[in-house]
Backbone as CSV, one residue per row, in Angstrom:
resi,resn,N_x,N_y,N_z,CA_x,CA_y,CA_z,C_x,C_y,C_z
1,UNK,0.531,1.836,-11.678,0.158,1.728,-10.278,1.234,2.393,-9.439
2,UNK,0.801,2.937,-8.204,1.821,3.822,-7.526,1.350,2.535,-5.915
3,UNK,2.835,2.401,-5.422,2.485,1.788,-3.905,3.325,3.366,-3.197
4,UNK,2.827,3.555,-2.268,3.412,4.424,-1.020,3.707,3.277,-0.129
5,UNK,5.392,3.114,0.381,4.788,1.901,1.436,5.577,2.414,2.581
6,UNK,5.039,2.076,3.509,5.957,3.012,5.062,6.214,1.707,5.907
7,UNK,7.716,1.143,5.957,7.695,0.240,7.379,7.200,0.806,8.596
8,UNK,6.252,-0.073,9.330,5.648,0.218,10.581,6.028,-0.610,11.454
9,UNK,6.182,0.309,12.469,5.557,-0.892,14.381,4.331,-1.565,14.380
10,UNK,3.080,-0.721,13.507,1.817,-0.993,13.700,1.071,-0.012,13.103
11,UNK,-0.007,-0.237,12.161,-0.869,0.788,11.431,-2.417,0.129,11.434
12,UNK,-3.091,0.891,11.623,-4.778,0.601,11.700,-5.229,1.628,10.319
13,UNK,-6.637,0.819,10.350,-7.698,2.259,9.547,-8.998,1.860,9.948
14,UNK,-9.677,2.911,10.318,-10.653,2.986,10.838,-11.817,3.664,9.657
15,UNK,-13.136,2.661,10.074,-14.335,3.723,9.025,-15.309,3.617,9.981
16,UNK,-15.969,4.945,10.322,-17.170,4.737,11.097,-17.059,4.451,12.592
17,UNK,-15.645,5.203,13.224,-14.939,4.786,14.092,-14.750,3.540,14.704
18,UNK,-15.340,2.777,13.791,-14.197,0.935,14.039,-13.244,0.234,13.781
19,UNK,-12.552,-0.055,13.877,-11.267,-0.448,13.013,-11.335,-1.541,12.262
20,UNK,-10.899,-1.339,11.046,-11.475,-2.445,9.784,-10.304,-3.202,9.914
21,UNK,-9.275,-2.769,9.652,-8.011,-3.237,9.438,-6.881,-3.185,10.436
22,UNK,-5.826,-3.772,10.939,-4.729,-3.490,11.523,-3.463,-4.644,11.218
23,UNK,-2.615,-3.999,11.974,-1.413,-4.770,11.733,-0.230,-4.631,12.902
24,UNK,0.604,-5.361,12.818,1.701,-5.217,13.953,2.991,-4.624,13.385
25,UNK,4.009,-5.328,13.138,4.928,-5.039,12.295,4.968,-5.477,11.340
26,UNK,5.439,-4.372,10.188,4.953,-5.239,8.568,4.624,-3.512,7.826
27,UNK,4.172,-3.614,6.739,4.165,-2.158,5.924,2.600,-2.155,5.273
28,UNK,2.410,-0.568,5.596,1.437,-0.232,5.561,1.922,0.517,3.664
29,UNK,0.782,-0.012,2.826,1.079,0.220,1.605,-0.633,0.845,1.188
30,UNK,-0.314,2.092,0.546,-1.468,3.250,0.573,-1.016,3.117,-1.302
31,UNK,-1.734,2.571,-1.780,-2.127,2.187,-3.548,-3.481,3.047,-4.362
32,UNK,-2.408,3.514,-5.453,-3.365,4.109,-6.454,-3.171,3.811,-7.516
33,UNK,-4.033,3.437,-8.647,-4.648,3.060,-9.516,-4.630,3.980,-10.821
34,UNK,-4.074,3.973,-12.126,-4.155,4.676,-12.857,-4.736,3.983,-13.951
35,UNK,-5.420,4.813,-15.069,-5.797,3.786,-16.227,-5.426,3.101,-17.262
36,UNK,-3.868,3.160,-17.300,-3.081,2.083,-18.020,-3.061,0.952,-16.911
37,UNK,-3.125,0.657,-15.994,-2.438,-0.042,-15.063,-3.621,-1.355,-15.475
38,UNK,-2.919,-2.658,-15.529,-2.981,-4.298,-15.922,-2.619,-4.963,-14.439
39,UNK,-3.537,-6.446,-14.852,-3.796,-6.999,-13.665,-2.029,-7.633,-13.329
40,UNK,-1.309,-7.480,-14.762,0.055,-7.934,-14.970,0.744,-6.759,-14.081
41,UNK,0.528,-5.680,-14.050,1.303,-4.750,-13.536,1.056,-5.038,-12.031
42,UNK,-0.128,-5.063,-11.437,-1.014,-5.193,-9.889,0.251,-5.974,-9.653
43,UNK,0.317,-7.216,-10.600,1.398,-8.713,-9.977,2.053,-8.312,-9.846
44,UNK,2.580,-7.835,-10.788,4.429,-7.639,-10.558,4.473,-6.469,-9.208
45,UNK,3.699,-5.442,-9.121,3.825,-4.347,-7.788,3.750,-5.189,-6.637
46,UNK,2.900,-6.056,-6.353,2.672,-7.097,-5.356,4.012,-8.216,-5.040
47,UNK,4.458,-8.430,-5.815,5.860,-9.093,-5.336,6.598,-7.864,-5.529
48,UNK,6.823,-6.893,-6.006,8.088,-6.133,-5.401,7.509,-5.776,-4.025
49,UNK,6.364,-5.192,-3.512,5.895,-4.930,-2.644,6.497,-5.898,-1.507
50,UNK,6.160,-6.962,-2.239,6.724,-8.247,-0.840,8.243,-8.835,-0.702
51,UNK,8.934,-8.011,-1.550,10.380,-8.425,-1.714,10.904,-7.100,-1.365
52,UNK,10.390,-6.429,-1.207,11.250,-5.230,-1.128,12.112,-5.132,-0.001
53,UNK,13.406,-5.103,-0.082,13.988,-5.191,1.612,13.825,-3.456,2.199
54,UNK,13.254,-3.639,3.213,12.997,-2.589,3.836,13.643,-2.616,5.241
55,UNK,13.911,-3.982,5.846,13.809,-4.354,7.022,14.999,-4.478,7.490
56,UNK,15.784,-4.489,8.517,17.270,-4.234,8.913,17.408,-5.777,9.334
57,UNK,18.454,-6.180,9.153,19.127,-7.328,9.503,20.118,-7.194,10.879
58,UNK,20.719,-8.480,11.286,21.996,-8.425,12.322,22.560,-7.121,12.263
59,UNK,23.583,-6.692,11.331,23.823,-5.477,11.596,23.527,-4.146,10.807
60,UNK,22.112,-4.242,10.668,21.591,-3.014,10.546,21.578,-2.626,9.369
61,UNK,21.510,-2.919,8.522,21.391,-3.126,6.950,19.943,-3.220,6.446
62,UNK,19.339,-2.579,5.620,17.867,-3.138,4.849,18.162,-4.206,4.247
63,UNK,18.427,-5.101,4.268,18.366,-6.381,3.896,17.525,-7.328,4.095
64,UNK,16.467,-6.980,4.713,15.088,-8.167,4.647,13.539,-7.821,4.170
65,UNK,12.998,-8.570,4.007,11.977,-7.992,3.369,10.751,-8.484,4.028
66,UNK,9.555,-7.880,4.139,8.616,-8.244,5.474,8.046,-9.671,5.469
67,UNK,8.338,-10.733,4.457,7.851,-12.215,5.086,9.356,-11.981,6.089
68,UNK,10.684,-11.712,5.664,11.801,-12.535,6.484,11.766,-12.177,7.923
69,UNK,10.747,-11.233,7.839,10.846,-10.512,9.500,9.379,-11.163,10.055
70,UNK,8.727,-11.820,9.255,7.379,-12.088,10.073,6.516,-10.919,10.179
71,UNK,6.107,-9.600,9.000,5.475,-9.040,9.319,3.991,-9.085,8.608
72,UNK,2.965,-8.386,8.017,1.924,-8.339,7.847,1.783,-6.904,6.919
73,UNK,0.803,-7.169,5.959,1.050,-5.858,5.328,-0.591,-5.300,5.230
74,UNK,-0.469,-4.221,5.429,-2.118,-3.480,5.184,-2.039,-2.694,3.993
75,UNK,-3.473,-2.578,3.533,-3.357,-2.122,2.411,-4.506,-0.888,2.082
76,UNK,-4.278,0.321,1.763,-5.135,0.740,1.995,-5.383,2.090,0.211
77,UNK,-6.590,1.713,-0.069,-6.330,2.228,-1.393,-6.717,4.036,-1.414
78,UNK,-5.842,4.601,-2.026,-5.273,6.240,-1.908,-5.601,6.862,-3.315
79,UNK,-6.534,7.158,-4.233,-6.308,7.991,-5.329,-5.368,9.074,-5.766
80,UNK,-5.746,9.477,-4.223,-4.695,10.910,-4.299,-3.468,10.938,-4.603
81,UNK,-2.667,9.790,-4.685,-1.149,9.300,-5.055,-1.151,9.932,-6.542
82,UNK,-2.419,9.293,-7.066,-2.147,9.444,-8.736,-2.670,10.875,-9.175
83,UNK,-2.493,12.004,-8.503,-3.046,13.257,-8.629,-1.335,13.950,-9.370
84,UNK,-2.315,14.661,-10.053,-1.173,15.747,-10.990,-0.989,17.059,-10.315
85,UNK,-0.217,17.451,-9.678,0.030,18.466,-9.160,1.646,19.450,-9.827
86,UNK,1.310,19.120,-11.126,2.709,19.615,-11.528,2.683,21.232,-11.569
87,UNK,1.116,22.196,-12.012,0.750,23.736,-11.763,-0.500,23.890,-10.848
88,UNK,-0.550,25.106,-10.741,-1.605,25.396,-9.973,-1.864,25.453,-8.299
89,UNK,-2.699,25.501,-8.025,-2.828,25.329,-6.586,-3.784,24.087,-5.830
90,UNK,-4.046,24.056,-6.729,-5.302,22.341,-6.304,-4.891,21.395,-7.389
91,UNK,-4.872,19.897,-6.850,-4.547,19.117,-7.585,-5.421,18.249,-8.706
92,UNK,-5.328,18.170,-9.649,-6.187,17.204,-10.442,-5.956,15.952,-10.204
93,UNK,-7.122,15.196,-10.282,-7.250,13.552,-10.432,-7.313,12.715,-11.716
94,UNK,-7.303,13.641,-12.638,-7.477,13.300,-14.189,-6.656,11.546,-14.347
95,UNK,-5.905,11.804,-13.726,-4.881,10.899,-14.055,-4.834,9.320,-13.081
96,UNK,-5.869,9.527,-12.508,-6.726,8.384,-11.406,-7.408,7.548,-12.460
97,UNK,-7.205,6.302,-12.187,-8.164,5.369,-12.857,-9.832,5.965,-12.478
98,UNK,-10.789,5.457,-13.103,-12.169,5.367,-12.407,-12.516,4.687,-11.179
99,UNK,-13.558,4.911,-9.856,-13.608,3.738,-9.283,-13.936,2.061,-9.356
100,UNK,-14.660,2.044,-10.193,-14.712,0.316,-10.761,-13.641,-0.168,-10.762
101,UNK,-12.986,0.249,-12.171,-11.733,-0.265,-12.355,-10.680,-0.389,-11.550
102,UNK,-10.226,0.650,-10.722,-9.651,0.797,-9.682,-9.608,-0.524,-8.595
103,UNK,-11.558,-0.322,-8.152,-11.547,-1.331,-6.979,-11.240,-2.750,-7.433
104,UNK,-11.534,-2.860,-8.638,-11.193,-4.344,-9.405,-9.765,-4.724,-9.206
105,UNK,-9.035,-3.774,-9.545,-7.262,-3.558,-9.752,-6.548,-3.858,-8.191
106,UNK,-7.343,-3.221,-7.332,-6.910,-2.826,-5.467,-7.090,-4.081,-5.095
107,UNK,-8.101,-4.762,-5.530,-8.598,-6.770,-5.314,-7.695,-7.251,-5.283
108,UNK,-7.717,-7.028,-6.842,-6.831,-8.447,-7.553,-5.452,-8.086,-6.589
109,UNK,-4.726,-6.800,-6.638,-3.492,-6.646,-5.877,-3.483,-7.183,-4.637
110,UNK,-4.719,-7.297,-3.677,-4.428,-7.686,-2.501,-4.406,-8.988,-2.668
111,UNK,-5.510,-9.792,-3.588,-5.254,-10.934,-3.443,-4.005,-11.915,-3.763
112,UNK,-2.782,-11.060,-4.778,-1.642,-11.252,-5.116,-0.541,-11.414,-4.137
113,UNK,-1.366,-10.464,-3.295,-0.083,-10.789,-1.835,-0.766,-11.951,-0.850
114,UNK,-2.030,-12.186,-0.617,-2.502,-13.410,-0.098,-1.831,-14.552,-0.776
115,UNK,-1.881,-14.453,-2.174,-1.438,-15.627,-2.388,0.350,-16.208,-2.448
116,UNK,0.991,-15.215,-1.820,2.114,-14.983,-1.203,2.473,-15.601,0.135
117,UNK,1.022,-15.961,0.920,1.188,-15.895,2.235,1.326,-14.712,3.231
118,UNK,0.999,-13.176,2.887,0.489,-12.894,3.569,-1.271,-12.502,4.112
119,UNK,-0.920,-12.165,5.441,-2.435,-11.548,6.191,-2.449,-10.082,5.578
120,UNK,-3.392,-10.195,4.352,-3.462,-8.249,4.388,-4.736,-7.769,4.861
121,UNK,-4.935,-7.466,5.648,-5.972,-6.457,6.223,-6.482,-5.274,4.757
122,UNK,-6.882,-4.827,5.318,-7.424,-3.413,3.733,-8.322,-2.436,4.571
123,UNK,-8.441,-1.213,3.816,-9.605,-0.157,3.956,-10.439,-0.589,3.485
124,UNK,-11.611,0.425,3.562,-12.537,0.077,2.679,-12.792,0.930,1.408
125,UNK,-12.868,-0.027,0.317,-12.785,0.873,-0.947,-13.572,2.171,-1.048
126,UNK,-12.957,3.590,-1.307,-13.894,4.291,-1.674,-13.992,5.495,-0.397
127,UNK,-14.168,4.654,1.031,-14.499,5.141,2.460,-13.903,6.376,2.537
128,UNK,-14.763,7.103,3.651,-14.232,8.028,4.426,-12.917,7.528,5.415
129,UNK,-11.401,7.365,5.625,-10.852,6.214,6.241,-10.096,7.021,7.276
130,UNK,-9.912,6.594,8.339,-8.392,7.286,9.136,-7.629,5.983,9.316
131,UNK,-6.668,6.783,9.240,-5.210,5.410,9.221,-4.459,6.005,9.775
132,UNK,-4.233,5.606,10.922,-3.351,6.052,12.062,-1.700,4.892,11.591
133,UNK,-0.328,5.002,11.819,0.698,4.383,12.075,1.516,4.474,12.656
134,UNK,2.608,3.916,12.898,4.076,4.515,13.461,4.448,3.751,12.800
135,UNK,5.373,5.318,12.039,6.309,4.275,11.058,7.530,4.276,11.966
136,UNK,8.266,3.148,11.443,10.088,2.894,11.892,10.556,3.095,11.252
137,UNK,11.351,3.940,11.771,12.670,4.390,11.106,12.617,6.177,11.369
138,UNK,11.605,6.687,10.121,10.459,6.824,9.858,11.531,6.053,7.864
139,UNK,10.752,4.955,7.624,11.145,4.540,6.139,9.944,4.409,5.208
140,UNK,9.752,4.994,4.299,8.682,5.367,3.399,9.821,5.065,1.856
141,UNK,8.570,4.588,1.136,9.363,4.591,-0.663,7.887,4.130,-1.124
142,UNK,8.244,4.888,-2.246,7.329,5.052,-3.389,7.535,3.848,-4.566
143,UNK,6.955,3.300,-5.080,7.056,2.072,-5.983,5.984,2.244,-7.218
144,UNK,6.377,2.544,-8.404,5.659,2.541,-9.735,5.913,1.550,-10.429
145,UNK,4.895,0.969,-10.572,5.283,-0.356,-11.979,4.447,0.918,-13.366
């Protein structure tokens, strides 16, 4: 499993120009799905996801991690993460789980952080999506279990 996760001020996604999902402060995490990836792996990405200190403390340090700041995390599922672009000029997906499996995997992960205590908002599996954010900082990291 690959997380993209970007601390935000605030990130939405929209399908069908309504907004499905949003958030305030908290990290917007864009997840892809490969076909080794276990509902054991989803877990364990889901607490690093939620431990990860991203968040600055008193003096300015990443030292907190988005429950300690009170934030909210959205989640929005990305194939394109798991694309092979090592030749060529267009990227392959070979290396993407299927969608079933996938949306099964993107579940169970969100529901791993619910049962964390947080609010995760989501895309919609599959969708045409826009996801607008502002990230802070601008802080982005990539996370593979």
């Amino acid at each position: 499993m690959i997380a993209l996760i970007q601390r935000v001020s605030s990130a939405s996604v929209t399908v069908d120009n309504a907004v499905i999902g949003e958030i305030a402060q908290g990290l917007l995490v864009l997840l892809a799905v490969q076909p080794e990836d276990t509902e054991a792996k989803a877990k364990r990405l889901a607490e690093r996801v939620a431990g990860y200190r991203v968040f600055n403390d008193a003096q300015g340090k990443m030292n907190l991690n988005v429950k300690q700041v009170g934030g909210d995390i959205l989640v929005v599922s990305q194939f394109t993460l798991a694309a092979d672009t090592t030749s060529g000029m267009r990227p392959s997906f070979t290396s993407a789980a299927k969608p079933e499996f996938s949306n099964e995997l993107y579940q169970y992960f969100c529901q791993q952080l619910r049962t964390q205590g947080f609010k995760v908002p989501t895309g919609e599996f599959a969708a045409d999506m826009k996801v607008q954010l502002l990230n802070d900082g601008p802080v982005t990291f990539t996370l593979t279990i």
